[in-house]
SEGU-229993 format. One line per 4 residues: number of its first residue (from 1); for each residue x, y, z of C-alpha. Coordinates in steps of 0.5 Angstrom, whole numbers, plus 500, padded with zeros to 3 digits. Layout:
% residues N
NUM	X/Y/Z  ...
***
This chain:
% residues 886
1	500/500/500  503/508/499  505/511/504  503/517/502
5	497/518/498  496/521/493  491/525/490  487/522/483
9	482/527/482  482/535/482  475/535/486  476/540/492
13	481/544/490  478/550/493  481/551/501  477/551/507
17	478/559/509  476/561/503  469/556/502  468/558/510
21	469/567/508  465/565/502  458/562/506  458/568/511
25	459/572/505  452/569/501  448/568/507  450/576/508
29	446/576/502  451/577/496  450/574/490  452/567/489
33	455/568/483  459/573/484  461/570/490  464/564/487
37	468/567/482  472/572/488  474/565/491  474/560/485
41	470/556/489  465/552/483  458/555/483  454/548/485
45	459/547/491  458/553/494  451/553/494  451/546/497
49	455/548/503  450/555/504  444/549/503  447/546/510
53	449/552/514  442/555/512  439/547/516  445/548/521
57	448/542/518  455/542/520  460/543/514  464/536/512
61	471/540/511  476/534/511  475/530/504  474/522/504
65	471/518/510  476/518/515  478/523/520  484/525/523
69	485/522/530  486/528/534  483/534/533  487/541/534
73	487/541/541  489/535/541  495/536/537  496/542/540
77	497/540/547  501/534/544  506/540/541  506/544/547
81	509/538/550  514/536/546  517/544/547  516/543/553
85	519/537/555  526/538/550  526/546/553  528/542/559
89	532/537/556  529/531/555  527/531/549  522/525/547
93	525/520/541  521/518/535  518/512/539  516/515/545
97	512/520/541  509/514/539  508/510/545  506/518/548
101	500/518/542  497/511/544  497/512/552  494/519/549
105	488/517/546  488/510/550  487/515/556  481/521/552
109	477/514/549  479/517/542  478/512/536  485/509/532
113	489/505/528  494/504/532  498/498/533  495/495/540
117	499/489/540  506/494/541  501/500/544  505/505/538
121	502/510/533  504/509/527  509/510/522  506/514/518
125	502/518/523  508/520/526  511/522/519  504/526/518
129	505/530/525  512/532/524  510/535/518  504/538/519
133	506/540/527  513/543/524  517/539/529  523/535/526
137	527/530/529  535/533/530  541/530/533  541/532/540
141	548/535/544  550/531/550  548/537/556  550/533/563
145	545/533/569  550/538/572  550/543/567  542/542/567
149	542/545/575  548/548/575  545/554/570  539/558/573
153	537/563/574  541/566/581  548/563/578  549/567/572
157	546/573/575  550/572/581  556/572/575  554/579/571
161	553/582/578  561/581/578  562/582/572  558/589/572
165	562/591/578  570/589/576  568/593/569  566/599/572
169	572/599/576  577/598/573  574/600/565  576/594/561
173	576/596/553  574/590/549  581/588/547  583/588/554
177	577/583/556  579/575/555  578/568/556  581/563/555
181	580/555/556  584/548/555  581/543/551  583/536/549
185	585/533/542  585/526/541  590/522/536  582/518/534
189	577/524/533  569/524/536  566/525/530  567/522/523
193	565/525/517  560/521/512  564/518/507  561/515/500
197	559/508/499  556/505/493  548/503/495  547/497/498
201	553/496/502  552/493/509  558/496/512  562/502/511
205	569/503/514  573/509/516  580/509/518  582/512/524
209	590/512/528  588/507/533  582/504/538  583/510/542
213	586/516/542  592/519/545  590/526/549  593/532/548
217	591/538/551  591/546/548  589/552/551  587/557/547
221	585/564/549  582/570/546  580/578/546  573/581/545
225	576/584/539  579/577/536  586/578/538  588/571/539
229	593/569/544  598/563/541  596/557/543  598/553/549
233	600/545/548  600/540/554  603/533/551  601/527/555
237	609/525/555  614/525/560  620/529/556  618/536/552
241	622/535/545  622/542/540  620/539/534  613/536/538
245	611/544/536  613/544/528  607/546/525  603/549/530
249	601/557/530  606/562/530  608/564/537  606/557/540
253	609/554/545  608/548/550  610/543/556  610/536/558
257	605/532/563  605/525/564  598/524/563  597/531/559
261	591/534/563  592/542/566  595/542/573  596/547/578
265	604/548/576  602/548/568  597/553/569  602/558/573
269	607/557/566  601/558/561  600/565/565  608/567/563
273	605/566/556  599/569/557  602/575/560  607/575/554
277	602/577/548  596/580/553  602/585/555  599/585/562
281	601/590/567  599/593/574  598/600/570  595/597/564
285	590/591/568  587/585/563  580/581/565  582/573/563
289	575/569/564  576/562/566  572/557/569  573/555/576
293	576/548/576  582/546/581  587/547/577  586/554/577
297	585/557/583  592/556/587  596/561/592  602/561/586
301	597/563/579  593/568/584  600/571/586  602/571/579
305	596/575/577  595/580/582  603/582/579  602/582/573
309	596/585/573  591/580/571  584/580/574  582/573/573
313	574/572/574  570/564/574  565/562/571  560/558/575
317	561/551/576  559/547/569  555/553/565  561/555/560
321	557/550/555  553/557/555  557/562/559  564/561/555
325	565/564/549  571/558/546  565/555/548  560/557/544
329	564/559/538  570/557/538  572/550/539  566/548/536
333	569/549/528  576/547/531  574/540/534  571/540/526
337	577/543/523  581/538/527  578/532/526  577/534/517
341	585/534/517  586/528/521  582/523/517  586/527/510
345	593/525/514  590/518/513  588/519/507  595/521/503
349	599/517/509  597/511/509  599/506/514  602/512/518
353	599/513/525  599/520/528  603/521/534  605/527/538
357	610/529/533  603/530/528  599/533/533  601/541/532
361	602/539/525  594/538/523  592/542/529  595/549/525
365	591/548/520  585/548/523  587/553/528  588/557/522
369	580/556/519  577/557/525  581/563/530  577/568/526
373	575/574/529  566/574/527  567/566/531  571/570/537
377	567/577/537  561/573/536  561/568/542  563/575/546
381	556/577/544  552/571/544  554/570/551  553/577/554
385	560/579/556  562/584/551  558/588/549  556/587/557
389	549/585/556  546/581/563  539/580/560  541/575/554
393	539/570/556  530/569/557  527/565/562  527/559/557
397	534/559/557  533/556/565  528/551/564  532/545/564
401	535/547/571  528/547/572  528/540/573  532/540/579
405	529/546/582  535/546/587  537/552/591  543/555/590
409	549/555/596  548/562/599  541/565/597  542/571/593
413	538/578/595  536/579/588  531/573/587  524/574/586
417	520/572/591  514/572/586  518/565/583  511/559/582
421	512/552/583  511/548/575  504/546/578  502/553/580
425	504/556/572  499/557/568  498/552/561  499/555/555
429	492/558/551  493/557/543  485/558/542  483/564/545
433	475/566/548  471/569/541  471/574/546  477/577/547
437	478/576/540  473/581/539  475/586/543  482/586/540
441	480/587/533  475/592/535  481/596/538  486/594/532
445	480/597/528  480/604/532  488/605/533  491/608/528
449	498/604/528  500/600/522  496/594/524  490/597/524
453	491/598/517  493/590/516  486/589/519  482/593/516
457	484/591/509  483/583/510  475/581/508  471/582/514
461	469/574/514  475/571/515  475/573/522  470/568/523
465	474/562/520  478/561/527  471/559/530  467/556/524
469	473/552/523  473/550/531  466/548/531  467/544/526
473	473/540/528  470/539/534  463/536/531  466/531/527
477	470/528/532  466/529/538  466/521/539  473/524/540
481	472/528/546  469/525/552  469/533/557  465/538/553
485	467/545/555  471/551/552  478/550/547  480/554/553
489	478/549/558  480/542/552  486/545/552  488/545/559
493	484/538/560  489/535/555  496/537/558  494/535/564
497	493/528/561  499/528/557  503/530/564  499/525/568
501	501/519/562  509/522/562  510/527/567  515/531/567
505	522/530/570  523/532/577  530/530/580  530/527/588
509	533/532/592  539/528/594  542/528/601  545/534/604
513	552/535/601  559/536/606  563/539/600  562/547/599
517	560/548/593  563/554/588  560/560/585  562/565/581
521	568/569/583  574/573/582  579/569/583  585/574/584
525	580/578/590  583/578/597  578/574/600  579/568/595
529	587/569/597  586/569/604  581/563/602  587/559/600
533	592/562/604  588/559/611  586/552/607  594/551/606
537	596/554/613  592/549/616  595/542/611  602/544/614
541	599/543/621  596/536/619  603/535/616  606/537/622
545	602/533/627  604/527/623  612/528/623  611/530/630
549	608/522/630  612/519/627  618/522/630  615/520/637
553	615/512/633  622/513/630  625/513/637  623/505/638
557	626/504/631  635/502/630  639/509/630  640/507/622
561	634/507/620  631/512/625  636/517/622  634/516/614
565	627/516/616  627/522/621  632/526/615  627/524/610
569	622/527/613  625/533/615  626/535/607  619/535/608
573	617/540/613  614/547/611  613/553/616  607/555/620
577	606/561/619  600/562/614  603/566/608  594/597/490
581	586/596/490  587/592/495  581/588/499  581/592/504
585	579/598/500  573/595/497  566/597/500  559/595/499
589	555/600/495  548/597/499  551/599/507  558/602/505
593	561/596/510  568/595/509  571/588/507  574/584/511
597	579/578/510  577/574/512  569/575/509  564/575/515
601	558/575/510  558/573/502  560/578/497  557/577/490
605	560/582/484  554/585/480  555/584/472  552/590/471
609	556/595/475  561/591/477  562/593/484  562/588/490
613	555/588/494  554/583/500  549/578/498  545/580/502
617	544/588/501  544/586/493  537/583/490  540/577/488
621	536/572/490  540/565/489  541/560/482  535/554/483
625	538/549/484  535/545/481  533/546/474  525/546/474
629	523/544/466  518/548/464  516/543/458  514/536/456
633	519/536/450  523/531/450  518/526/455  521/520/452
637	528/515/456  534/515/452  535/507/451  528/507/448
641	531/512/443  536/509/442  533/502/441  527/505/437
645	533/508/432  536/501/430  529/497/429  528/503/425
649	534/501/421  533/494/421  527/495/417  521/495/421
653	515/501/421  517/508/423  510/509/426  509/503/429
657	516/503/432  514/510/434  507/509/438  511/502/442
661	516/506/444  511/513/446  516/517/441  514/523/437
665	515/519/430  517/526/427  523/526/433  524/518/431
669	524/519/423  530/526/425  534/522/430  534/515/424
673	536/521/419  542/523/424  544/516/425  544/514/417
677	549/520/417  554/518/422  552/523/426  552/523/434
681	546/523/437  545/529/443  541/525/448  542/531/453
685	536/536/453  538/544/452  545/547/450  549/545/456
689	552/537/456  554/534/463  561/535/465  563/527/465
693	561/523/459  559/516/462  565/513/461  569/518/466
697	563/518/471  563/510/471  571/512/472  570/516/478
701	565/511/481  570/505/481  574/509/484  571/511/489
705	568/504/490  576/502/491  577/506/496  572/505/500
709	573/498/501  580/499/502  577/503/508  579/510/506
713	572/513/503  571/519/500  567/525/504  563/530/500
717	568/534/500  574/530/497  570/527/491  569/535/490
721	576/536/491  578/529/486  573/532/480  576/538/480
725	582/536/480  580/530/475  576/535/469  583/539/469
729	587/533/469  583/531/462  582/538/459  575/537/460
733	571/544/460  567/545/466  563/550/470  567/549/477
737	568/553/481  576/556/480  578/560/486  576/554/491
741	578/549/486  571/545/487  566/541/484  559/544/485
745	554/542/491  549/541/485  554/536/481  555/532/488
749	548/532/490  546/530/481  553/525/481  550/521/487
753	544/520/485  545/518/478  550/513/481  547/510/486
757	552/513/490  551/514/499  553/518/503  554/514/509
761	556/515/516  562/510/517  565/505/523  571/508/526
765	576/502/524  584/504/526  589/503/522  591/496/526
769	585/492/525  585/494/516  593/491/517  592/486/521
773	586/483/518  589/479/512  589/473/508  595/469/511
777	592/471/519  586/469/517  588/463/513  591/460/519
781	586/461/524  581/457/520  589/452/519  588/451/526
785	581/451/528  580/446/524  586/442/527  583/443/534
789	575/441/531  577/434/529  582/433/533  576/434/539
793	570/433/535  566/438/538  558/438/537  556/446/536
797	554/447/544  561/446/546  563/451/542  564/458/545
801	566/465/545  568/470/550  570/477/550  569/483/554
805	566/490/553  565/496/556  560/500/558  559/507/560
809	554/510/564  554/516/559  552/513/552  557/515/546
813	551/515/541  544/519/543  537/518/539  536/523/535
817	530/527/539  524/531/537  524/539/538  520/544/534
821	523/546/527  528/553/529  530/550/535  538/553/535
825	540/549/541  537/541/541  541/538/549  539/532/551
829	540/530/559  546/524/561  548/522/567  555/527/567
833	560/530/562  564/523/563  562/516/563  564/511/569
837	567/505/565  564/499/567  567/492/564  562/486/563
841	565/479/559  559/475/556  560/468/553  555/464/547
845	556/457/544  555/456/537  547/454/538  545/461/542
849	546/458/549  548/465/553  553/465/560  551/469/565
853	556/476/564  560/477/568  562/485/571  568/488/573
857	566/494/577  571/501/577  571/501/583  575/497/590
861	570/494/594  565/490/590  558/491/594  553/485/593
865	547/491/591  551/493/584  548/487/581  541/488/583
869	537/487/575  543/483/573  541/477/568  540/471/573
873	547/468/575  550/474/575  557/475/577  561/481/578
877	568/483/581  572/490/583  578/492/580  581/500/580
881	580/500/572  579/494/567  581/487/565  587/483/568
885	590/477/568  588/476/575
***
């Protein structure tokens, strides 16, 4: 059966608003005639419908027999819940939808289709309601449920009020205004790009360096006005060597840590960086914005600051995803840029893995594409920090942290007392009274403002075409409604329902935490130095009260070893006391902007006058993508031609072979003509012919079915490269773009689709396992299985495999989510930022038989109540890490 139906008569052709404006026209007493032409409605129809109203009939609006399942309240309340659930970050899947839309109609008695085997609403009514709802299905960002709490309302306005109060004391120009942050570059990027594939394929692989990622850390830093700092390399080894930094922006420099993380020691160092290219100083001060982790709030880093002239401010605890402009714009592109250059690594070095020296070398690159100064000044202002803007963010930015409605660590003085609880907020009305709606208007009608003009210029009648349709809704699905009352009052009734069927989230409030937690602060003021000062004092009296111990415990200890340990321990005792027309000449004509190079926004060169306009500011409104044919000429397949062609010319009858091949006889007879003359047919319609003939085309597919298979797919981007490259190897005259020397996204989009071509997201398969898997390994495996099978005489349920797998409690796949179409930011709780690992090993034999798993926690004591819900026969262990021999 089709998925979509589709339409085999141009019956009611007319639309509802205009039949419904057209009823109350005639029953005004316009003429019936006159009426039907104004709104190109059949005469005959539109008489049938005033017949109806004028009996009180209601007017059957939907064709054919079968009514839609929910009314428009119906489907409203469902829209309203899906917003409001992914505002919080819970964002429903395409099978939850469903299964929401059964217990639905379950709970309000509606009639259905739908599956009451599975309890899921169909496929196609979940297709139907996507498209006509605006709601799409998107990939949702990991947001961790400490970002979810930690960003509300009191903490961000705490940390503006901060803000406020350092700008006006110390007039920070933009450029003087930083932030700086570190983050980590794996040797295995996150995310691969989607590569080319024939159809059909069933897996599709990508090489990557390795299963897992070396880390390297890089801090970046940035001004207001996109001045950027050089980056900051933190190398996960124990020695620095020069040549790790061959490639790396200029200015660069770096360090060496065993495990590649920031610690306090390394953050001082990147200060006298910092400091070298902010030209900091007690007379000209500069605001640096991190965030408030341990590593960077510490006696020397504070010291250093307050010499140097640096006031550093942190972020509240996980709110940088919103608050921290490398957040928002910057690392973002980087991440991208980053993971593009290492898979074209692989691609031209084959078989060479990346290690720390090719680090800086691929990281240039991408730095270079994606430290510009729209992605720098453009973060500062998306997050309010420059220009100062404390009000960026409405109150739909703090629906998450709803969910949690936890209290913040100290009450701030500036919270609204007037604050509800979710149960107290009033549900959202879409379909007013007809009362309110009939005052408005008639005050629209009277004012004087540009509305006014709108309103009265409409046909008076369409005003009723809200209520009218509404009644009607509400008549032909009343079996549907089992509460009479107002839409108003519906409305309400059927949002409660769906909260009731799927309440929104609300987290436990857990027990009282020991741990003070951080807020927004400067972190170089005197109290937080004092702070840190008292915090340090008092671990050198714990270390003294223990060398006092263990003094007193030596004494009993041989003079030898009591002298080496005394000793030892004195090296560790601390003091108490508590311490030409160039590019940038050319302006736009439409807002007289400058060019920058980099362009922000496209720039167009007009043929006419030939100035260069911003796209925007000019009335060019694009080039189809798609050519539309506005002509039935040419309707017929060209291997039928061809066909039709050669039985001509073995001797059959032009007009016969023309009416079996739906050709025009006259365009057979020309195209027989041409062939007797030698002459090469043009099979292509117009004047423009493809770019690659078929043989050049099935060249270009083999290729990339080769390499495909050799695991090196091609990305969009490559195969655009690679044709390029190709039509000017051959001398093949091409409408390519010259400057960026690509082929166009039109010729992909044509060149896929012509040669069943996919574009598919590929498995990440290191280069180990493309090198290991080889004929000779494989042919000596199956050597000695079969040894040891007839050696055994093993039957199929003696037949094992065991392996081990991780599991993480934050998942590296999340499902794509539904959320209303425009949404700019889609989040989608998970337990934390990073997952706990836990191991479990699983065995079968080869006639299905499962042995129980086996778990190995990461943890040091293993507890009986980790394996409740565990499969029955269950086991499990605890280890610091992850499997070992023991």
């Amino acid at each position: 059966m089709p998925r979509i139906y589709q339409r085999k008569t141009n019956r009611r052709a007319w639309d509802e608003n205009a039949m419904i404006a057209a009823v109350h026209e005639v029953l005004d007493g316009k003429s019936c005639n006159g009426v039907a032409s104004l709104y190109d409605i059949p005469e005959p129809t539109l008489r049938r419908y005033v017949k109806k109203m004028k009996n009180d009939l209601q007017l059957p609006m939907h064709g054919g027999r079968y009514s839609t399942t929910f009314n428009l309240n119906q489907s409203q309340a469902l829209v309203n819940y899906i917003t409001l659930i992914d505002k919080r970050g819970f964002g429903l899947t395409a099978i939850q939808l469903r299964k929401l839309a059964y217990d639905f109609a379950e709970e309000q008695g509606i009639t259905h289709r739908f599956n009451k085997e599975r309890k899921l609403a169909g496929k196609d009514w979940l297709s139907n309601f996507i498209k006509d709802n605006k709601i799409s299905l998107r990939t949702a960002e990991a947001t961790s449920v400490a970002r979810l709490m930690s960003f509300n309302k009191p903490a961000v306005q705490k940390f503006f009020d901060i803000l406020r109060e350092v700008l006006e004391k110390y007039k920070f120009s933009p450029d003087r205004i930083y932030n700086a942050d570190e983050s980590g570059l794996s040797s295995v990027p996150c995310k691969l790009p989607k590569v080319l594939s024939p159809v059909g394929t069933r897996r599709v692989a990508k090489a990557v360096s390795a299963e897992r990622g070396k880390n390297t850390t890089v801090v970046c830093a940035v001004n207001a006005v996109g001045n950027y700092v050089p980056p900051y390399f933190i190398f996960g080894r124990i020695r620095m060597k020069e040549e790790l930094l061959y490639g790396a922006p200029i200015g660069s420099d770096g360090t060496a840590q065993k495990n590649g993380w920031m610690c306090t020691e390394i953050f001082v160092k990147y200060l006298h960086h910092f400091s070298k290219y902010a030209h900091s100083s007690p007379e000209t001060p500069v605001l640096l914005m991190v965030d408030n982790h341990s590593s960077h709030i510490s006696l020397p880093a504070i010291n250093y600051c307050r010499q140097k002239g640096i006031i550093m401010i942190g972020f509240p605890p996980h709110t940088t995803h919103r608050l921290q402009p490398l957040d928002v714009s910057f690392f973002g592109p980087l991440k991208s840029f980053f993971s593009r250059e290492c898979d074209n690594h692989l691609v031209n070095h084959p078989g060479q893995l990346i290690g720390d020296k090719h680090i800086c070398q691929l990281f240039g690159k991408a730095y270079n594409r994606a430290a510009t100064v729209s992605n720098a000044v453009n973060g500062f202002k998306k997050c309010g920090l420059q220009p100062f803007d404390p009000f960026v963010f409405g109150d739909d930015d703090f629906v998450m942290a709803e969910t949690t409605e936890r209290a913040p660590h100290q009450p701030p003085v500036y919270q609204n007392s007037d604050n509800e609880s979710d149960d107290d907020i009033p549900l959202i009305n879409f379909v007013k009274p007809q009362k309110d709606i009939e005052k408005k208007s008639t005050i629209n009608m009277t004012s004087n403002s540009p509305t006014s003009e709108i309103v009265s210029s409409t046909p008076r009648h369409f005003e009723k075409v809200t209520q009218v349709k509404r009644n009607l809704f509400r008549a032909e699905n009343k079996e549907n409604e089992p509460i009479p009352g107002t839409s108003q009052t519906d409305n309400k009734l059927n949002e409660v329902t769906l909260q009731k069927i799927r309440p929104f989230p609300k987290a436990e409030r857990g027990g009282n935490c020991k741990r003070k937690k951080l807020t927004a602060s400067v972190i170089t003021s005197t109290p937080i130095k004092e702070q840190l000062e008292d915090k340090e004092y008092q671990i050198r009296q714990r270390e003294e009260k223990k060398r006092k111990i263990i003094e007193k415990k030596s004494q009993k200890i041989p003079k030898k070893l009591k002298e080496s340990t005394i000793a030892s321990k004195k090296e560790k005792v601390m003091p108490l006391t508590p311490p030409k027309k160039t590019k940038e000449s050319i302006f736009c004509p439409g807002c007289d902007e400058l060019y920058q190079d980099p362009p922000v926004e496209d720039w167009i060169s007009c043929s006419n006058c030939q100035y260069w306009w911003h796209e925007a500011c000019s009335n060019y409104n694009g080039m189809p993508r798609i050519y539309q044919r506005k002509t039935n000429r040419r309707a017929w397949d060209e291997n039928a031609m061809i066909a039709a062609v050669h039985e001509v010319l073995d001797g059959k009858s032009c007009n016969g072979v023309a009416s079996l091949y739906d050709i025009p006889e006259p365009t057979l007879r020309r195209y027989v003509k041409k062939m007797k003359n030698d002459l090469q047919l043009p099979m292509h319609g117009g004047r423009y012919s493809t770019t690659f003939n078929l043989n050049q085309s099935q060249a270009l597919v083999n290729y990339i079915t080769l390499i495909d298979k050799r695991g090196f797919g091609l990305t969009a981007i490559q195969l655009r490269k690679l044709a390029y490259d190709f039509a000017e190897e051959q001398g093949i005259t091409h409408r390519f773009n010259k400057e960026r020397k690509l082929a166009g996204k039109d010729w992909l989009s044509n060149f896929i689709k012509d040669n069943k071509i996919s574009l598919r997201t590929a498995e990440a398969t290191s280069v180990a396992r493309l090198m290991s898997f080889n004929k000779p390994a494989v042919q000596k495996f199956f050597d000695i299985l079969r040894e040891v099978l007839e050696k055994y005489k093993f039957s199929p349920d003696r037949i094992y495999n065991a392996d081990e797998s991780g599991l993480s409690s934050v998942p590296c796949k999340l499902p794509k989510v539904l959320s209303p179409v425009g949404t700019r930011r889609v989040a989608k709780a998970v337990s934390a930022e990073r997952g706990k690992n836990t191991t479990v090993v699983c065995a079968v034999n080869a006639v299905g038989n499962y042995v129980p798993p086996y778990f190995i926690f990461g943890r040091i004591r293993m507890k009986e109540e980790l394996l409740y819900g565990a499969p029955i026969g269950s086991d499990g262990t605890a280890q610091k890490k992850w499997m070992d021999v023991h």
